[in-house]
C-alpha positions as CSV (number, residue, x, y, z in Angstrom):
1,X,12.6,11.4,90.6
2,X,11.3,12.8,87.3
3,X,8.3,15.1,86.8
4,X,5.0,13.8,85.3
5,X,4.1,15.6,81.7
6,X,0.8,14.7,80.6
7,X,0.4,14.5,76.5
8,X,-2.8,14.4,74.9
9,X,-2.8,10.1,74.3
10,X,-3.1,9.6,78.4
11,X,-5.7,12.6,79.2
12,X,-8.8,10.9,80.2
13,X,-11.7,13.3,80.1
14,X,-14.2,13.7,82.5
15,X,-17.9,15.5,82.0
16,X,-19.1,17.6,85.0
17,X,-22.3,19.7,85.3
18,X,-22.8,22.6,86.9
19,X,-26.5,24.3,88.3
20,X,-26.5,28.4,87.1
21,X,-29.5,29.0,89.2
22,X,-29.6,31.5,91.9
23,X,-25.6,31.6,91.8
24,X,-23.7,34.9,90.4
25,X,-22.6,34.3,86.8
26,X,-18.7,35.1,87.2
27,X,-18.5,32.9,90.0
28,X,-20.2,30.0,88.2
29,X,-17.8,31.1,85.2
30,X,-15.0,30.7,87.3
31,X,-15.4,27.1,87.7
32,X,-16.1,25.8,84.9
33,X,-13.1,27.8,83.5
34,X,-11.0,25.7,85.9
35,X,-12.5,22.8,84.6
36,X,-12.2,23.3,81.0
37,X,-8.8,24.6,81.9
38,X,-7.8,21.4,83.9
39,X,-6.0,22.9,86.8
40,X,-8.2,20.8,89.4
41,X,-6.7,17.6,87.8
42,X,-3.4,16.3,89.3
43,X,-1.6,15.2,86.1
44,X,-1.8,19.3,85.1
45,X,0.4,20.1,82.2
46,X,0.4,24.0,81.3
47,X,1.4,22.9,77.3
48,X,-0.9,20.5,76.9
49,X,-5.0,20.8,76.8
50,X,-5.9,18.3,79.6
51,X,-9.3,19.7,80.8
52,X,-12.6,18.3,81.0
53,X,-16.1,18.5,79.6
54,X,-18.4,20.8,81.4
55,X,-22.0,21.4,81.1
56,X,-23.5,24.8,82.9
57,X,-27.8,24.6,82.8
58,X,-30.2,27.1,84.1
59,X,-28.1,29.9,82.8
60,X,-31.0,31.7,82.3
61,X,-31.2,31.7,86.0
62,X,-28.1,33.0,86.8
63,X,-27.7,36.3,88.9
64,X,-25.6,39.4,88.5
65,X,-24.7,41.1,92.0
66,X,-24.5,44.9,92.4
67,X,-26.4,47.3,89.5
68,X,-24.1,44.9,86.5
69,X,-27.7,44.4,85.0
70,X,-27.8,48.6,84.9
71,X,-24.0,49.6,84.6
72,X,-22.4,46.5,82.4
73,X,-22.1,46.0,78.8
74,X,-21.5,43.8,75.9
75,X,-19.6,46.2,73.3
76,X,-18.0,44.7,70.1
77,X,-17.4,46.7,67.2
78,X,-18.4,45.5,63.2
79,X,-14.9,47.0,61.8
80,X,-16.4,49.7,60.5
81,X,-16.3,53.3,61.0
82,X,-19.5,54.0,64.1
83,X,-19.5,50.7,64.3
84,X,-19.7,50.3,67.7
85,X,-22.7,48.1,69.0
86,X,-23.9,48.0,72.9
87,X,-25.9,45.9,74.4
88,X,-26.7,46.0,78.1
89,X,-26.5,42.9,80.3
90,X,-30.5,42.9,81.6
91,X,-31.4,42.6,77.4
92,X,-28.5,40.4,77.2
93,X,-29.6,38.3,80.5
94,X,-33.1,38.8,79.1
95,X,-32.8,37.9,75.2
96,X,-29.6,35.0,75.4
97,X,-28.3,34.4,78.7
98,X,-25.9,31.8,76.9
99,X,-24.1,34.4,75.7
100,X,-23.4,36.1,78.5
101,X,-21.9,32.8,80.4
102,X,-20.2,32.4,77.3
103,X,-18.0,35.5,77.1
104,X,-17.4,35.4,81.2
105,X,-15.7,31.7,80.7
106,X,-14.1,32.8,77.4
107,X,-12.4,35.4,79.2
108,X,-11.3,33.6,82.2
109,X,-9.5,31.0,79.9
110,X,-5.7,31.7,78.1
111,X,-5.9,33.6,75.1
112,X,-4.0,31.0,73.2
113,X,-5.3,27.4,70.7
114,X,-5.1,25.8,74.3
115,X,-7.7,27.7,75.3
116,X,-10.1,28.0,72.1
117,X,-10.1,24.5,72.5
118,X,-11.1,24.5,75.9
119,X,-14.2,26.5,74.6
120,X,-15.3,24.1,72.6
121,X,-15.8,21.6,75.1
122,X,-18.5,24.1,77.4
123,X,-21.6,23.1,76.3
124,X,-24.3,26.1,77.8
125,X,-28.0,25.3,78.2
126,X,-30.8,27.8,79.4
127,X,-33.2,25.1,81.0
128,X,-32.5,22.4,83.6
129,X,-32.6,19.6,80.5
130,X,-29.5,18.9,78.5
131,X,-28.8,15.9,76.3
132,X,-25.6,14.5,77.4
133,X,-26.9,12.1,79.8
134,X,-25.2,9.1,77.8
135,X,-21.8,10.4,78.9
136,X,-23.1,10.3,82.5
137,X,-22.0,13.6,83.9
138,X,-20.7,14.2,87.7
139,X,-22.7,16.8,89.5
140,X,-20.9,19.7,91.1
């Protein structure tokens, strides 16, 4: 008996939503990273980008345990010399919340082309309304 390989011609993709509010952000990150990802789907192939489409609304709603909204923060630097830039996580929860569940999925996928690609199929909306209803998502 030989093992199933998926390739990219036989993946059927799938679009899933998933409610934010009142649920902590890296836990919310967490599954839609194993969505994107595609480890829930039997016909997993590590090589291969088999994941689905996942769309995460009322981000903006989204909680952060513990004192993360005092002690976390959001550093990137411009390349320059000082230029390091801060930003806490209750201004970044406050200002763009899609952001923030942005960078916890980004991080929780492999840092490879599989999973930029993966990325690109998160779609991230602040409000209970999004506008992919023609592509009929499943409810998580």
């Amino acid at each position: 008996m030989s093992t199933y390989m998926a390739n990219a011609q036989t993946i059927e993709r799938k679009w899933y939503v998933i409610d934010a509010a009142d649920k902590p952000l890296g836990r919310t990150a967490a599954e839609a990273a194993k969505l994107l990802n595609g480890k829930h789907r039997v016909d997993f192939t590590p090589h291969v980008d088999c994941g689905d489409y996942v769309i995460i609304i009322n981000v903006e709603k989204a909680i952060l345990t513990g004192a993360k909204l005092e002690k976390k923060y959001y550093r990137h630097h411009s390349g320059y010399i000082g230029g390091l830039k801060e930003v806490q996580y209750k201004t970044l929860m406050a200002k763009r919340p899609e952001l923030a569940m942005q960078l916890a999925v980004k991080g929780m996928l492999p840092k490879n082309s599989i999973g930029a690609k993966s990325l690109t199929r998160l779609k991230i909306y602040k409000g209970a309304e999004h506008n992919h209803a023609a592509q009929k998502p499943e409810t998580l």
